[in-house]
C-alpha positions in Angstrom: 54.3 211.4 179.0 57.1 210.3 181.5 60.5 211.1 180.4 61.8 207.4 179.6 65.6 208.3 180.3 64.5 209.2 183.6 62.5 206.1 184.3 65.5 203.9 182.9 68.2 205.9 185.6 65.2 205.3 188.8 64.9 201.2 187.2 68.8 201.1 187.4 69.3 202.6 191.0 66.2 200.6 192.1 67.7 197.6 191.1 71.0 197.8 192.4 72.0 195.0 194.7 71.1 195.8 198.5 68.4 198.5 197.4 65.3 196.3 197.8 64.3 195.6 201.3 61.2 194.1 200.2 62.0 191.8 197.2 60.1 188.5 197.6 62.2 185.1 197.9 62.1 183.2 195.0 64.1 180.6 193.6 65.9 180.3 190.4 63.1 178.6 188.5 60.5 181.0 189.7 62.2 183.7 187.9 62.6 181.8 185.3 58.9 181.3 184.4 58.3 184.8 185.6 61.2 185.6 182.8 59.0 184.0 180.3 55.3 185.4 181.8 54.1 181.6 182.4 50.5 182.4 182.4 50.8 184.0 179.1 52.6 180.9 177.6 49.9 178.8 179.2 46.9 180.5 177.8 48.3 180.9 174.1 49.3 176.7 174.5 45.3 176.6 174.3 44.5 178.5 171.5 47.2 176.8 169.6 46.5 173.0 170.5 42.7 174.0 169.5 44.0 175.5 166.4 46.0 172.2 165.4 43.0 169.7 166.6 40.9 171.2 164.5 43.2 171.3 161.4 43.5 167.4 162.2 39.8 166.6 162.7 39.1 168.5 159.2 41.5 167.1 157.6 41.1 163.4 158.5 44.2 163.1 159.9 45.1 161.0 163.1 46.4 162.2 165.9 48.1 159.5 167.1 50.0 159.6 164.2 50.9 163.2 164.0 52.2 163.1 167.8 55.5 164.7 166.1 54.2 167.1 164.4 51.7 168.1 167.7 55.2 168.1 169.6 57.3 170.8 167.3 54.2 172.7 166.8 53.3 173.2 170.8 56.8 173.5 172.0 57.8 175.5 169.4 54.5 177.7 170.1 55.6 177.8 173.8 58.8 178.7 173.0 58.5 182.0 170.8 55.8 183.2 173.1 58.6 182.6 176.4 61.5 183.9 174.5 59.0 187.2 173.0 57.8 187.6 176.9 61.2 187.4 177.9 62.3 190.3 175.4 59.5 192.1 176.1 60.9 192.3 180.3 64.3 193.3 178.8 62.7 196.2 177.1 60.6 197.0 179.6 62.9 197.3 182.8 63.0 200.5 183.1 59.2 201.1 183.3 57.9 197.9 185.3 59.2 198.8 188.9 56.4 201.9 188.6 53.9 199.3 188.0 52.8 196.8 191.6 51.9 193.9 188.9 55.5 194.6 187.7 57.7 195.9 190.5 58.6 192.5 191.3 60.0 190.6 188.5 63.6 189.6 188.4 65.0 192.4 185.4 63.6 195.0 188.0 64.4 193.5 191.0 68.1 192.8 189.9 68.0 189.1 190.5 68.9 188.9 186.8 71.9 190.7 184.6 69.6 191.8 181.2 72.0 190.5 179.3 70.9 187.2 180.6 67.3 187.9 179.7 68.4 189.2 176.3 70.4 186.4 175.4 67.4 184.1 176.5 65.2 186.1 174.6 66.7 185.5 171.5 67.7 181.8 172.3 64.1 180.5 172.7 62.4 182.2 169.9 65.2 180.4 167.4 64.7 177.5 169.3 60.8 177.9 168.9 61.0 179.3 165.2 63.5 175.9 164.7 60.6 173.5 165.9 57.8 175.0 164.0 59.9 175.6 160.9 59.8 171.1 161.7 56.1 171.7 160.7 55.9 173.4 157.9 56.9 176.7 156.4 53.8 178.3 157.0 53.9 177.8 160.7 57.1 179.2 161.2 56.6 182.4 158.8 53.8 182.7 161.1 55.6 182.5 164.4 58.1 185.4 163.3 55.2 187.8 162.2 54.3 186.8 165.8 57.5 187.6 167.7 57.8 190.7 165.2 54.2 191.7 166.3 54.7 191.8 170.0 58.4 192.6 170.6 59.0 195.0 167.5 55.3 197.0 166.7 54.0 196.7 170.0 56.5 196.9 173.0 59.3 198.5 171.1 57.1 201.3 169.1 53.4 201.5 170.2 53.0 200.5 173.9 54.7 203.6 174.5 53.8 206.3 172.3 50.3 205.1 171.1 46.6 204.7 172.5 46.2 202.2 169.8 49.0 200.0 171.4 46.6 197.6 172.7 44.7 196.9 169.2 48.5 196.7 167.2 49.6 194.2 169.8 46.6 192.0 169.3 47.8 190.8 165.9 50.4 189.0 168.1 47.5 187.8 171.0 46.1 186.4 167.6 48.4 184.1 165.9 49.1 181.3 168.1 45.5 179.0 166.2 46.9 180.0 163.0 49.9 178.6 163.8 48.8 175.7 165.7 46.5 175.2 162.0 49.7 175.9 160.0 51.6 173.4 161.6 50.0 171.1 160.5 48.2 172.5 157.2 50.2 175.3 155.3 46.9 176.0 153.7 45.2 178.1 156.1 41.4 176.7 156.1 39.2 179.7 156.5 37.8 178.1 160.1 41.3 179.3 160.8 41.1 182.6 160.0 37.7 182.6 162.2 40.0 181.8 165.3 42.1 184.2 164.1 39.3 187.2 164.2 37.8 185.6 167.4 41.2 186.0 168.7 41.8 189.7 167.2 38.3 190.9 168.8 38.2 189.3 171.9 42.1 191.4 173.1 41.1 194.5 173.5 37.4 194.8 175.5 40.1 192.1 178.0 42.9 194.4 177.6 40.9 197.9 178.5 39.2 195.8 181.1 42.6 195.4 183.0 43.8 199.0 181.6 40.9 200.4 183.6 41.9 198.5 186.7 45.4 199.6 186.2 44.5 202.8 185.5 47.1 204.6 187.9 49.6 202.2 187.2 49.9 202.5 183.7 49.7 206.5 184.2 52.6 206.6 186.0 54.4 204.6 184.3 53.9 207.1 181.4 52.1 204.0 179.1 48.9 206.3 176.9 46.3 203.2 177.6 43.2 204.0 176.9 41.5 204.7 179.9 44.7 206.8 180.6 44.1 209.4 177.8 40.6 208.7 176.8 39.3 208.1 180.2 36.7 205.4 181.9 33.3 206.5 179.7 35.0 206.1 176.1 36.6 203.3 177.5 33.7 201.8 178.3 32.2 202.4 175.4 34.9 200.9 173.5 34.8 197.8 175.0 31.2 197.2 173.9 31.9 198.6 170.4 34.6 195.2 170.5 32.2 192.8 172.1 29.5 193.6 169.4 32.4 192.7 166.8 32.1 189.2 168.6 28.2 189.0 167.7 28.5 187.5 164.0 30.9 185.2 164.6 29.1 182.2 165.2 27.8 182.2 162.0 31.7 181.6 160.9 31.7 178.5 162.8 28.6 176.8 161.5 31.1 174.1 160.7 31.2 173.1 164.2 27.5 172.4 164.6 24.4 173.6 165.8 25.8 173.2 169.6 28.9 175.3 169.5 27.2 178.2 167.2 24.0 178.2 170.2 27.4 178.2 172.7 29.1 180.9 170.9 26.3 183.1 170.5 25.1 182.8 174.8 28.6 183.7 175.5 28.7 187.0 173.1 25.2 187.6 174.8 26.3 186.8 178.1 29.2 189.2 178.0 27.0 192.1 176.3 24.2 192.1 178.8 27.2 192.3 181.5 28.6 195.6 180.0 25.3 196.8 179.8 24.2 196.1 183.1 28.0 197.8 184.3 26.1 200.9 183.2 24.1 201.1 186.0 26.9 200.8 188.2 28.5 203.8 189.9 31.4 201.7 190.4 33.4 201.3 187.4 36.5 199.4 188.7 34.0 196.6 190.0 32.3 197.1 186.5 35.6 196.3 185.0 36.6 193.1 187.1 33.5 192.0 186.3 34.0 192.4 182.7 37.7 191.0 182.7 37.0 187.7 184.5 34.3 187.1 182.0 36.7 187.2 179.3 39.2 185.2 180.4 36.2 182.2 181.1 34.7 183.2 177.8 37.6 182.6 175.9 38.7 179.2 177.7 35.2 177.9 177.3 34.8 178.7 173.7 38.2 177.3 172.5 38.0 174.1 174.8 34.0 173.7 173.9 35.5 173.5 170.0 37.8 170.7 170.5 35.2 168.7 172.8 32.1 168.8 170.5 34.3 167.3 167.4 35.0 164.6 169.5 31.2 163.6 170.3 
């Protein structure tokens, strides 16, 4: 594996002022959001608001009359995924400029004193772990297992060190419907724990997806991914094992109706019959684009189908 000091004195030469012919223009709020890894903050806001509606519709409540409690729980949600993204850029400095999807944000780039990102670090997840501790107890307690999750047992002691990083950091990929549930009921329905699986399984055929496109990068960069030390065939392989994990999980969300379980099921199908068919591919970069953009639609469809068909 690379030797880390040596990465970290390369990250702080690279990042002195002056060094970087090439850094992009950007302005102030640009870093900001790439500080906080916007897209990531984006995605989780969906798992979490589907989460919440569903504790709502199951529960009777309204929504109109729980607009406060949807507040706390999305910004709060939004806010200890930023302020864990941001923490995880701080720790991470000295490894990202070897990485092209990396190279370019500000705590490599030096646009940004790390102190700054630490101290922001910290100050959203309070503020976040503040607004969902507004919900209820539950909610919160789950939002620090969270931010303990991804900062602490992933990026601080697996990511670097284990291949089973990816798997240990999707307990953290998985929380944000159980808290969206918690927020608003502390008693954690077991629909919720069904998101929380769906969640759990879908991370790592996505994750190895993008490992394998990666490849290179994560290899110089010293990260044991799994394509990295296992290589593309038990990669491969792996990512089926996980999407076959998917296959009995409709019949968790029966609750849902007869629409969403014949939904559920085409998409696990869907995404099978694409790995299998990658088999025949002599390409397996293209086989794992393929594979990665069908994750990212399978998982916005399925979470936004489940909010639309409670309110037909």
């Amino acid at each position: 594996m690379t030797n880390t000091k040596a990465l970290a004195q390369a990250s702080i030469k690279n990042s002195e002022p002056g060094l970087h012919a090439d850094i992009p223009e950007t302005s102030a709020w640009k870093d900001f959001l790439a500080l906080i890894k916007i897209g990531i903050v984006n995605s989780n806001m969906i798992t979490t608001f589907t989460g919440l509606w569903l504790a709502l519709h199951f529960s009777g409540a309204s929504f109109l009359k729980n607009l406060d409690t949807v507040f706390f729980a999305l910004v709060g949600s939004a806010l200890i995924i930023a302020g864990s993204c941001s923490l995880n850029n701080y720790i991470d400095r000295d490894i990202d400029h070897l990485m092209e999807r990396t190279k370019s944000r500000p705590t490599v780039t030096g646009k940004v004193n790390p102190k700054k990102v630490l101290l922001l670090g910290f100050t959203l997840t309070i503020l976040g772990l503040t607004f969902l501790a507004l919900t209820t107890f539950t909610a919160a307690l789950i939002g620090l297992f969270g931010i303990f999750a991804y900062v602490v047992l992933y990026t601080m002691l697996s990511k670097r060190r284990l291949v089973s990083n990816t798997i240990i950091g999707s307990f953290s990929g998985a929380v944000p419907p159980l808290i969206g549930w918690a927020a608003l009921d502390g008693n954690l329905d077991p629909l919720a724990w069904t998101l929380f699986l769906i969640m759990f399984i879908w991370q790592p055929p996505h994750f190895y997806s993008l490992a394998m496109k990666r490849c290179e990068e994560y290899r110089r960069a010293g990260i044991p991914m799994l394509p990295v030390v296992k290589g593309f065939g038990r990669t491969k392989i792996s990512i089926m094992l996980w999407i076959l994990l998917l296959m009995p999980m409709p019949y968790f969300l029966t609750e849902l109706g007869a629409p969403l379980v014949v939904l559920t099921v085409i998409l696990n199908v869907g995404w099978l019959a694409l790995g299998i068919k990658g088999y025949k591919m002599k390409d397996d970069l293209k086989w794992a684009r393929m594979m990665f953009v069908y994750s990212l639609n399978y998982l916005t469809i399925l979470f936004v189908a489940m909010v639309i068909v409670t309110l037909i």
